[in-house]
N, C-alpha and C positions, 0 to 999 in steps of 0.2 A: 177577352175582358169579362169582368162579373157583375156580379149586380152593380148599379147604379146609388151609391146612397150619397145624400144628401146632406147637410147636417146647419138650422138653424140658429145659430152663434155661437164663437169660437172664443168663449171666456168657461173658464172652471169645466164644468158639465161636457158641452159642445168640446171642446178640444180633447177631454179625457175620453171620451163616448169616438172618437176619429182615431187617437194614437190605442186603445184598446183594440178597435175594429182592425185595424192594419195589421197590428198582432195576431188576430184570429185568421183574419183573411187577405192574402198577399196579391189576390184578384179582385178583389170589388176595385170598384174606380171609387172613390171620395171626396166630395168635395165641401169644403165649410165656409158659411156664407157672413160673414162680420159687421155689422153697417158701422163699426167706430177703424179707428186706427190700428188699434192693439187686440192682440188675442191673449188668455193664458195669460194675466199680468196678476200680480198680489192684492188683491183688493182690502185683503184685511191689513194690509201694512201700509195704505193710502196715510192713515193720520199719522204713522211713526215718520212719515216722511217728510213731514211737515214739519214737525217738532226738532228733526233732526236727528232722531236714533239714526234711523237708517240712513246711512249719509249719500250713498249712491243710488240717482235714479233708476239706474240700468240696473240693478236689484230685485226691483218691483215688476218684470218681465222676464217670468218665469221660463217664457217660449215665444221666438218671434217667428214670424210667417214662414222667413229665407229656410232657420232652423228647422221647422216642423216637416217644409217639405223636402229638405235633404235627409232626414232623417226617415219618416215614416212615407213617404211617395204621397202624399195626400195636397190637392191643391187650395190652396186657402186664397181666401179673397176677402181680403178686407175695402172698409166704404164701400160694403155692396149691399144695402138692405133691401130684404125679401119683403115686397109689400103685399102678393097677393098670393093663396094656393088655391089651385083647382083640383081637388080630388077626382072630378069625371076624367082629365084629362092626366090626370097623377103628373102634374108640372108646376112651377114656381114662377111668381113674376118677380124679378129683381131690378131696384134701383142703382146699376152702376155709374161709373165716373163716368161714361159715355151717352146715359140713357138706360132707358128702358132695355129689357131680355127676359126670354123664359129658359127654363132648364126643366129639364122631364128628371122622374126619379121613378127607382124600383121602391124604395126606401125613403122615409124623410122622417130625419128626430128634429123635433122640435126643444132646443133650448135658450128662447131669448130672454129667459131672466127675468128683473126687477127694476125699477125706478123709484127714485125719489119721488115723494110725495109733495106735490105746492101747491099747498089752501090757496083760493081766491083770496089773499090778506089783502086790503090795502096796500101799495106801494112796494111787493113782494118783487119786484123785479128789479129794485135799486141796483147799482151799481156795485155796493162794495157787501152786500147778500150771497152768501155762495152755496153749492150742496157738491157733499162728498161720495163719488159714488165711481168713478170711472179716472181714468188715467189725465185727457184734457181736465177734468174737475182738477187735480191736485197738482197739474202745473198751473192753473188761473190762482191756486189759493197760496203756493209757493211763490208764484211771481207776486201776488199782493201786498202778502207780507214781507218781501226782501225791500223790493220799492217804496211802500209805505209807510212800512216800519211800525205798524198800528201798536196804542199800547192796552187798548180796551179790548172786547170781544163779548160777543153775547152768542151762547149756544141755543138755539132751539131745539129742546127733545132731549131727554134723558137716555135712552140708545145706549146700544153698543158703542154706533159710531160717535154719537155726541158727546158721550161720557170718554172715549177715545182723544176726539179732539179738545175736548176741553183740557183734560190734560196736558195734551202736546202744546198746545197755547201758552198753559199754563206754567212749563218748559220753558220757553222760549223768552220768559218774563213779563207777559201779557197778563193785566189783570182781567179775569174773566168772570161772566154768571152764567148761570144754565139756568134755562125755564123750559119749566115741565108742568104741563096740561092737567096729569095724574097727579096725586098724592105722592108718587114714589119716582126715584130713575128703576133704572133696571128691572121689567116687570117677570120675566123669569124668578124674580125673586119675591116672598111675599114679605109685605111691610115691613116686619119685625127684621128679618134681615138685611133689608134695604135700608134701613137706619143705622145699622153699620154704615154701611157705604154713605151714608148722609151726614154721619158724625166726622168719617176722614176727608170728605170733598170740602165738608166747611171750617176744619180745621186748617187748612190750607188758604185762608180769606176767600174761596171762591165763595161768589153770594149763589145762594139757590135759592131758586122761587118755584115754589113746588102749589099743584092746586090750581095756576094760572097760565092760562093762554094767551096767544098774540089778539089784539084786534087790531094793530094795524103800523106799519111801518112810514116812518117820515124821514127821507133825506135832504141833508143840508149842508153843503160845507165839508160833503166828506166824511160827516157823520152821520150817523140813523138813531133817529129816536124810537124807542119801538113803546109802544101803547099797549099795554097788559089790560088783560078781560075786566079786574077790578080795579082797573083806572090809573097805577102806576106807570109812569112814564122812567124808562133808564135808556142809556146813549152808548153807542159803543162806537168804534172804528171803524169793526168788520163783524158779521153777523153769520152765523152760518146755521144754516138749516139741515136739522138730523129727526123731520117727524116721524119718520114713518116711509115704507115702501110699499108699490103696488105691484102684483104680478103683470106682466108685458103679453096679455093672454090676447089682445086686440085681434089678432092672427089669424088664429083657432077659430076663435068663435065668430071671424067674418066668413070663418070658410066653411060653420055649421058642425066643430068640432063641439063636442059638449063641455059645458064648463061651469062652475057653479057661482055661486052670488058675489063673490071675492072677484070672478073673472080668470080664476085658475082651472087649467086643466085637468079634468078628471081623465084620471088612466085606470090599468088596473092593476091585479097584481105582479102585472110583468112589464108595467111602464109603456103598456099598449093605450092608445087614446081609443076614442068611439070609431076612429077607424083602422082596419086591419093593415096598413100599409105604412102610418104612422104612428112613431111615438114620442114620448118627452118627458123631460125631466129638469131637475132642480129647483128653481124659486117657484116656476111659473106651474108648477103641480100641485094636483089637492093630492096629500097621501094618507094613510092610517096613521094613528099612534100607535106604537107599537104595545101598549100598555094595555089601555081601553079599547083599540080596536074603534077609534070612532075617526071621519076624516076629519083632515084638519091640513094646515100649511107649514110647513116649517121650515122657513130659508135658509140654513144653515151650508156652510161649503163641505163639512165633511160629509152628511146625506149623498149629497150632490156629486160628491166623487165616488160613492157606493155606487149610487145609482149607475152612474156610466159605466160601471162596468159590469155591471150586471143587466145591462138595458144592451150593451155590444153584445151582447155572451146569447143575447135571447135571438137577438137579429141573425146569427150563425148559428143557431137554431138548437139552441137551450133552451132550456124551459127551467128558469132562476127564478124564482117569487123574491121580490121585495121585499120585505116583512116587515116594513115600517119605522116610521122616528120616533123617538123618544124626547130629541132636542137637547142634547147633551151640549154645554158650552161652558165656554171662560172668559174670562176679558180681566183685564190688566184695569184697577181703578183707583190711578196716582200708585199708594207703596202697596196697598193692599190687591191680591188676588180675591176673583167672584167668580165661582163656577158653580152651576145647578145639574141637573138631570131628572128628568120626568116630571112627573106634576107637579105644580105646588098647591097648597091649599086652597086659592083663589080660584084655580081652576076646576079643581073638584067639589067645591060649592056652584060654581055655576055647572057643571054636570045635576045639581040638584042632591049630594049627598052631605050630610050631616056629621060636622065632627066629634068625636067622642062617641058616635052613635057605629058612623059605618067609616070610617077612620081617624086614625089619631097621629103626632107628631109628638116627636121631642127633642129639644136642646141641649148640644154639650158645649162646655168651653173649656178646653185642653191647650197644652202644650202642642206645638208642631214637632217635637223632640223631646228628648230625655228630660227634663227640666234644669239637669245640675250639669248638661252640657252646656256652653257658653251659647248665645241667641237662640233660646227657646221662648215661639214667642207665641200670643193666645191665636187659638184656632176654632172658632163658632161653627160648628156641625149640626145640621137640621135633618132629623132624617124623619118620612111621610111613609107611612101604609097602612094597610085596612085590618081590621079587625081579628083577622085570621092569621095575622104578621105578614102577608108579604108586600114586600118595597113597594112605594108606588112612585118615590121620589126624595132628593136631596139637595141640600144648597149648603155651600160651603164658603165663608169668609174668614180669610183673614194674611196673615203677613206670606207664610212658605208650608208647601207640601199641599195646599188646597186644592190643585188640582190629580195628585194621586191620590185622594181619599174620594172625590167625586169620578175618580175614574172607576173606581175599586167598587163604589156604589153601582157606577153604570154597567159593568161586568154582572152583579149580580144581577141586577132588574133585568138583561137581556137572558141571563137564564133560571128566571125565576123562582130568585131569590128570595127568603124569608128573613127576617130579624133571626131567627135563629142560626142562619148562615154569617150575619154579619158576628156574633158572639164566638163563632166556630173557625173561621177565617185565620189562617195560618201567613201572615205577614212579616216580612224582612224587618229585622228589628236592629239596628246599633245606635249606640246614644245620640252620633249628629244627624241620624235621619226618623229615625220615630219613637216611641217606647215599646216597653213590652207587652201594656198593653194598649196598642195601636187604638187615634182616634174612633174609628172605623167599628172595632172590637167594644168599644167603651159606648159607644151609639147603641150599638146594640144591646148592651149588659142593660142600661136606664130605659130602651126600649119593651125590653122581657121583664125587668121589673114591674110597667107599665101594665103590661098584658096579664100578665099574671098576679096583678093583685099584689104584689109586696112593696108596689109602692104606690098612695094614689098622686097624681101630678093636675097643677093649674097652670095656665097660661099667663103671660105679664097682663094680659086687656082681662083677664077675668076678674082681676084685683078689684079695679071700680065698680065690680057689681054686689060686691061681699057685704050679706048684713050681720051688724056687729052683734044685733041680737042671738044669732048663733056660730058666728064663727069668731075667732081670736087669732090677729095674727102674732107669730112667735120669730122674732132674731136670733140667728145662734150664731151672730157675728162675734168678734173680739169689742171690744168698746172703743178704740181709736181709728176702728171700721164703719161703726155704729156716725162719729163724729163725722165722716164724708157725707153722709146722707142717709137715708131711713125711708120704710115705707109708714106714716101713720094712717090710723094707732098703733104702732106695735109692742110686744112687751119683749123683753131683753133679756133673754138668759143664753151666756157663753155656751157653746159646744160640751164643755168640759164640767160644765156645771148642771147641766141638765138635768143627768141622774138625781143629784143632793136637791133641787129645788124642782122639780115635777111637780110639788104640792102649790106650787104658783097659778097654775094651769086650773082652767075649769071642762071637769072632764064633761061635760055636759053641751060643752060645743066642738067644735072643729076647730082642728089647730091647722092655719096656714101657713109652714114655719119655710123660713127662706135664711139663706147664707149670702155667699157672695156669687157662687156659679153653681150651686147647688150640690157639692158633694157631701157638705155638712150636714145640707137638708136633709137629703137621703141619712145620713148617720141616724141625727136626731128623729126622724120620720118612724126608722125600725124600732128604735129605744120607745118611741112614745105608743105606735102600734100595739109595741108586746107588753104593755102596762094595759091596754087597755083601750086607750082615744082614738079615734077618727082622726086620719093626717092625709094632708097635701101637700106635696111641695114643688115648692115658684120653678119651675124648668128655669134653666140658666141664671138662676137667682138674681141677685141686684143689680147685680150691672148688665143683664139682657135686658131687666124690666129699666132699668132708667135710663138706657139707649133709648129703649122703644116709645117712652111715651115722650120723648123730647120732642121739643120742635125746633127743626133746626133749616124748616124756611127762613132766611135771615133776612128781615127786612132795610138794614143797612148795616154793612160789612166795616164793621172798625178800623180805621186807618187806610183803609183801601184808597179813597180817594185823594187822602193828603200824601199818601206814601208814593203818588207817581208825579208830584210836583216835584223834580228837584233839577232842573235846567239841565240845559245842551251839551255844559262840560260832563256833566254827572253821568248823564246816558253816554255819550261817547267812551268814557271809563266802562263804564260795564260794558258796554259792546266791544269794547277791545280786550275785553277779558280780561285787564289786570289781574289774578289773581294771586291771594298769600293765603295758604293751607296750614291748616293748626289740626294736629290729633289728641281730641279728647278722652280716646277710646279709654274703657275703662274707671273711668273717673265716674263719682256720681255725686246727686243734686247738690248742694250747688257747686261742684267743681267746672263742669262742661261752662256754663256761665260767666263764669266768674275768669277763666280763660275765655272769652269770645271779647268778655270788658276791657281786660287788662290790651288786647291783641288790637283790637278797635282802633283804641286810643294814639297807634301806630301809624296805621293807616291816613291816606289822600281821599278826600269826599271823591267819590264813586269808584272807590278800586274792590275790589269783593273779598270778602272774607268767608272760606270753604272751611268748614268744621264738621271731621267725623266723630261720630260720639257711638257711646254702645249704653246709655241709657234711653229707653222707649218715651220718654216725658221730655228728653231735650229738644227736638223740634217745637213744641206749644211753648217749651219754656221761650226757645231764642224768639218764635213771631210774638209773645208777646213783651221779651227786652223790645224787639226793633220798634214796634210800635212806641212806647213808651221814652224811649231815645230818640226817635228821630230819625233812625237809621229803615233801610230797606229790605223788606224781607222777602227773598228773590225767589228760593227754589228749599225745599227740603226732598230727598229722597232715601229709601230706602235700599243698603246694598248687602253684600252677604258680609262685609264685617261690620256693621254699622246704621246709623243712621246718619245722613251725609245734607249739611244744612249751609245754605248759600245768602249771604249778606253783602248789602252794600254799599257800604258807609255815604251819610249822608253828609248835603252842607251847608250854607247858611242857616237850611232852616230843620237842620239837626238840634235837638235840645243838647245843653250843655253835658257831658257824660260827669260836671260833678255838680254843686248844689242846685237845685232846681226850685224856687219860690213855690213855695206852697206844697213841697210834693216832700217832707220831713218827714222822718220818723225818730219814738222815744224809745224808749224800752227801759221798762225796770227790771234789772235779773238781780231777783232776793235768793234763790235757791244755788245751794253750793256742791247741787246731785249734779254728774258726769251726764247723764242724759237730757237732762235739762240744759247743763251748760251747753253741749252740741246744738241741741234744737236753736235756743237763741242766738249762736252765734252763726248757723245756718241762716237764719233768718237773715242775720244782719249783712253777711256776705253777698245773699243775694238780691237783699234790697240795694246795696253799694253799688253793684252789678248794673243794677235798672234805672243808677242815676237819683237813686235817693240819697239825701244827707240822714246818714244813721246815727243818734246819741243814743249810746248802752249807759245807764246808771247803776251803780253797783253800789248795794245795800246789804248790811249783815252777811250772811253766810254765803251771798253771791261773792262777797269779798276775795274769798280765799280761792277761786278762780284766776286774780290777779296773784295770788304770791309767787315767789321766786320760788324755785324747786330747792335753793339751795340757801344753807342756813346762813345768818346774817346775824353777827355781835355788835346786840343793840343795850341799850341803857333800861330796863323797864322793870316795872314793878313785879311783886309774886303773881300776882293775879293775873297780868298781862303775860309774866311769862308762862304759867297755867293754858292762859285759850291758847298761846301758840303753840306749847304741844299737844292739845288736843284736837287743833282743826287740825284740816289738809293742807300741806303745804305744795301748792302749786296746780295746776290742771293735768300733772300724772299723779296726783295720790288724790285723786276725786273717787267716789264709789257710786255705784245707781241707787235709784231713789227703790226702785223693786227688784226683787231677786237677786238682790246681794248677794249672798250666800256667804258672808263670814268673806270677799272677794274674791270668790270662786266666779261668782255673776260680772264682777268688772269686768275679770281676764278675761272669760269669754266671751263678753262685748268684743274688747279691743282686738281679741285676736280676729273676730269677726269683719270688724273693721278694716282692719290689716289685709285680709283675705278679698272681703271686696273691693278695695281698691278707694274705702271710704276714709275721707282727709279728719286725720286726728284733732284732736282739739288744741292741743298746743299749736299747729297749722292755722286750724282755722282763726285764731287768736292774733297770729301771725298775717294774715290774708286781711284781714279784718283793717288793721292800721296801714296797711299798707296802703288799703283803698280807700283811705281817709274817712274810717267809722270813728265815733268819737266815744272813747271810754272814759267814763267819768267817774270815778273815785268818792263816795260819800265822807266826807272827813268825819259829819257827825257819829258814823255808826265805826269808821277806823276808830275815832277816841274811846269807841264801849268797847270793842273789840279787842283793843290793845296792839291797833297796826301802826307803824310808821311806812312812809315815802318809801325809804330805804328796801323796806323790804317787799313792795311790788315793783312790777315790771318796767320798764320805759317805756316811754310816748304814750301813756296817759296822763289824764287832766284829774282835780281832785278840785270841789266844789260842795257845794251845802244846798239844802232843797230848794231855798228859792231859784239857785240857778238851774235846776233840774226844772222848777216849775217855767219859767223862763222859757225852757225850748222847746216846751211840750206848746207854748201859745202859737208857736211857727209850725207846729206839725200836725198833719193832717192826718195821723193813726200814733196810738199807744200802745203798746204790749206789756205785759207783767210774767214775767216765769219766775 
């Protein structure tokens, strides 16, 4: 027999660090000491299991005792926790099913991990309070939720795992909130990117309370009321706790092992502890960065499976260095992917270094693909390093491929890699998996621009310290860009106009010019450069900065609480999953819609209605129909053909899907331009949609929107027959208001149209009455026009202004096109 080794818990680390060693050495004796049930079980797929992805538990137990020791000869003993070592006597004292035992070792690795963290809160011990961490943990929160059937939930901690579970809840049709202590969930990531992830978590009615801590739990009735730091009180069902974890270093350091202030063990560079006989690994270790070389703790599982076998390799008498973590990870958050690697900003401010000074960052937002491939969708790249280019770190949000650009990051940082590596970078290119020129390539292009002066770059938080005395900010948006939002003051010169109007500009300050994701900026930035000025431009242009300065702690989540009133018949229908599937795919604003209305109105209060669509705005559109109807807005997900949105018809106390008191709309459409007409009748379709009573009034040249296409022998004067042949007759002889081109501009509207998959106007004109929008006919401007009856359309109405004035007094919004 051979050496005697030992091995202190038999999850992730402990088990790998056993079937390695067996590998190496077919004589040691091994034994691995477990104090839970299970060894080698999935811990990161604890919350999918709950939610339901993973449907079988026997999934989540990667290796069971019987298996490990028919396989690798090693004896495993689970519920046997080691509670004391004596290194004089190189033995162990273990808590078995029987009592008390010691066991002697040549060898002893120490890896018993990590635990949940549980503040002294008030009342933290309640009954229906749980934490996620081990195998028994996710049958107690599985049995709770089958039996109970909870429809609330409150997460504690932004996490991994709580951002995990909150999802899977959120699955399962539980209305849920997360609160978090920080400013932000996911601290791997700094702020500006964490507000992505803050914009999709609250897009989904989840409440976040970001900034606020627990002070204290109240149960009652099966509920808990829990008590936030600044005095909001919110109630859920079932509560689950994801603060934070502590290293399980108790062990060590009763046996005089060294360990530092965290209570993790200090090894070294070959996972040796302060003693020659033991070592250890995973959670419960302090290790280097692999970056800065300073210690630090990184609980990560893939570390931990390096380590093992590289900690077995030493014990058989290698001599492997560890060479440190970097903390590379992902997590799944609702549709979006979040994966980082190496530092982020926050962290190397608290190292004490200075950005801009002794490093810098910059933002891209790109396609995940070709763009003119079908689901190319945006992808926020951040990439971190010091002054002399190289990487120090990356964070990557957004819908697909986010985790192969952060791998592709982490590849380089591990062999010290430059920005100029990332620009140089030879990547797999076909139009459904990336461009030609790769995220990754394109980081780096705005990064070397950076470095090298041919572009200067400001951050979204530097905007509020800009004085107007010498700086000028400059838009080189489109103008119906401009109309979403603005940074002011700004001044407004298009992309394309820039060159002709330069003399706008005063060259005497700094131009801070911004776009929409900044690749205009850059255009504009070189133009203005080589004239002359001083330029900056906004990284990630408008829409990074108006993520970032949102606030999207929501102190009451719209509809959330009247949306889970709808009685015992209603839930039993969704629980039994009635379901009826409609495909939107393809169709855009307001097509997806406007099919969910018509499909509704079919439907039995609580049977569900599944709609995929392939426009990226349909899920915010349908939660906020359901709100506004009455109906239930259950799940949205993101899948690879679509975006996949789950409703659930509501009932009594659904609003009526057609007039609703007080909730009108008028609309005067005077213009008889083909872009015009779409817009308004967009409008109207998908106000119809929402349960609004729509009246369109049609005045002069909006008129000729109603004619027939086809000619009509009528009785009329010269003059009257004069306008008829010179308007349009019908909504296909309409022409645009711009870029006409002699109708060169229509045709390539419509063909555009046609190609997207976007509903014509004769359609939409169609859709319109059908969903009971009211077209109203001006007689007085028919009689200057020279229209009769005859020759507009059917099922509309024809009326004079006061009845126009009339039903603008019942409506609660007017429009004018």
């Amino acid at each position: 027999m051979g050496r005697k080794i030992l091995i202190v818990g038999g999850v992730a680390g402990g088990a790998g660090t056993a079937a390695r060693l067996r590998r190496m050495d077919e004589e040691a004796e091994i034994i691995v000491f477990e104090r839970g049930s299970y060894i080698s079980f999935a811990n990161c797929g604890l919350p999918y299991y709950v939610g339901g992805t993973i449907k079988n538990r026997r999934d989540l137990l990667l290796q069971t005792p019987e298996a490990m020791m028919a396989r690798f000869n090693i004896e495993i003993r689970i519920n046997n926790e080691v509670t004391r070592i004596d290194r004089q006597e190189k033995e162990i004292e273990v808590k078995g099913e029987n009592g008390f035992y010691k066991e002697s070792y040549d060898v002893l690795v120490l890896s018993p991990g990590s635990t949940p963290l549980v503040p002294p809160i008030p009342g933290i011990a309640n009954p229906n309070i749980f934490s996620l961490w081990t195998v028994p943990d996710v049958d107690k929160i599985k049995s709770y939720v089958e039996d109970k059937n909870p429809r609330t939930a409150i997460v504690i901690g932004g996490g991994f795992i709580g951002i995990e579970m909150a999802e899977n809840l959120y699955d399962l049709g539980i209305e849920v909130s997360i609160v978090e202590m920080l400013d932000q969930v996911m601290t791997p990531f700094d702020y500006d990117m964490a507000q992505i992830l803050h914009e999709n978590i609250t897009s989904k009615g989840v409440n976040l309370e970001l900034s606020n801590g627990v002070k204290s739990f109240d149960y009652q009735d099966g509920t808990t009321k829990v008590t936030l730091q600044d005095g909001k009180e919110i109630s859920a069902d079932m509560v689950i706790l994801s603060i934070g974890i502590r290293p399980n270093g108790e062990l060590a350091k009763a046996a005089g092992l060294e360990v530092n202030k965290r209570g993790g063990i200090v090894v070294d560079d070959y996972l040796k502890t302060s003693d020659d006989s033991i070592y250890a690994l995973g959670d419960v270790i302090e290790v280097k960065h692999y970056i800065g070389r300073e210690e630090t703790m990184i609980p990560l599982a893939g570390p931990a499976n390096r380590q093992a076998r590289i900690l077995a390799n030493n014990i058989c008498g290698a001599k492997e260095a560890y060479r440190g973590s970097q903390g590379t990870s992902v997590a799944k958050v609702f549709d979006l992917t979040a994966a980082s690697t190496g530092y982020n900003e926050k962290a190397l401010k608290a190292k004490g270094l200075e950005k801009k000074k002794d490093f810098d960052s910059v933002i891209t937002i790109l396609r995940s693909h070709a763009g003119y491939y079908p689901a190319a969708l945006p992808l926020t790249l951040k990439v971190i390093y010091d002054m002399e280019g190289k990487i120090l770190g990356a964070q990557g949000v957004g819908y697909d491929g986010v985790d192969k650009r952060i791998d592709v990051i982490a590849t380089a940082i591990r062999f010290k890699g430059t920005i100029d590596d990332l620009k140089d970078l030879e990547l797999a290119y076909a139009p459904p998996y990336s461009s030609a020129k790769d995220p990754v390539n394109m980081a780096g292009f705005v990064a070397d621009n950076v470095l090298t002066g041919r572009m200067g770059s400001i951050d979204w938080d530097e905007i509020a310290t800009l004085d107007p005395k010498t700086t000028q900010l400059l838009d080189v948006r489109e103008a119906e860009e401009r109309e979403l939002g603005k940074i002011d003051p700004s001044i407004h010169i298009p992309i394309n106009s820039l060159r002709k109007r330069i003399g706008e500009l005063d060259k005497d300050k700094e131009v801070i010019i911004y776009c929409a994701v900044g690749i205009r900026g850059y255009i504009g930035a070189r133009i203005l450069m080589q004239k002359g000025f001083k330029v900056r431009n906004l990284l990630g242009g408008y829409t990074h900065y108006r993520r970032a300065i949102k606030d999207y702690s929501l102190k009451d989540v719209l509809g959330i609480q009247n949306a889970m009133s709808y009685g015992d018949q209603i839930k039993q229908n969704v629980e039994s999953k009635a379901v009826i599937k409609v495909d939107a795919c393809g169709m855009q604003c307001p097509g997806p819609i406007m099919e969910v209305n018509k499909k509704m109105q079919e439907l039995r209060p609580g049977e569900v209605l599944e709609v995929m669509a392939t426009d990226p705005g349909f899920p915010s559109d349908a939660k906020a129909w359901s709100i506004k109807t009455g109906n239930r807005f259950l799940h949205e997900e993101r899948t690879p053909e679509g975006f996949k949105v789950s409703i659930a018809k509501g009932g009594e106390v659904a609003k009526s899907q057609g007039t609703v008191s007080g909730d009108n709309g008028t609309m005067v459409v005077f213009s008889g331009d083909l872009d015009k007409a779409i817009a308004a009748f967009i409008i109207a379709n998908g106000a119809a949609a929402m349960g609004k009573q729509m009246t369109l009034f049609f005045t002069f040249w909006g008129l000729n929107i109603l004619r027939k296409d086809s000619k009509i022998s009528l009785k009329k004067s010269p003059i009257e027959r004069m306008f008829g042949m010179m308007m349009p007759r019908g909504a296909k002889k309409l022409t645009l208001s711009k870029m006409n081109m002699g109708g060169m501009g229509t045709k390539m509207m419509q063909k555009v149209m046609k190609d997207k998959n976007v509903t014509s106007l004769e359609d939409l004109v169609n859709s319109a009455l059908e969903s009971g929008v009211k077209i109203v006919a001006c007689t007085m401007s028919m009689d200057i026009m020279g229209l009769q009856k005859e020759e507009l359309i059917d099922g509309i109405e024809y009326a004079g202004v006061a009845s126009y004035l009339g039903e603008t007094d019942a409506a609660n919004f007017n429009l004018f096109v």
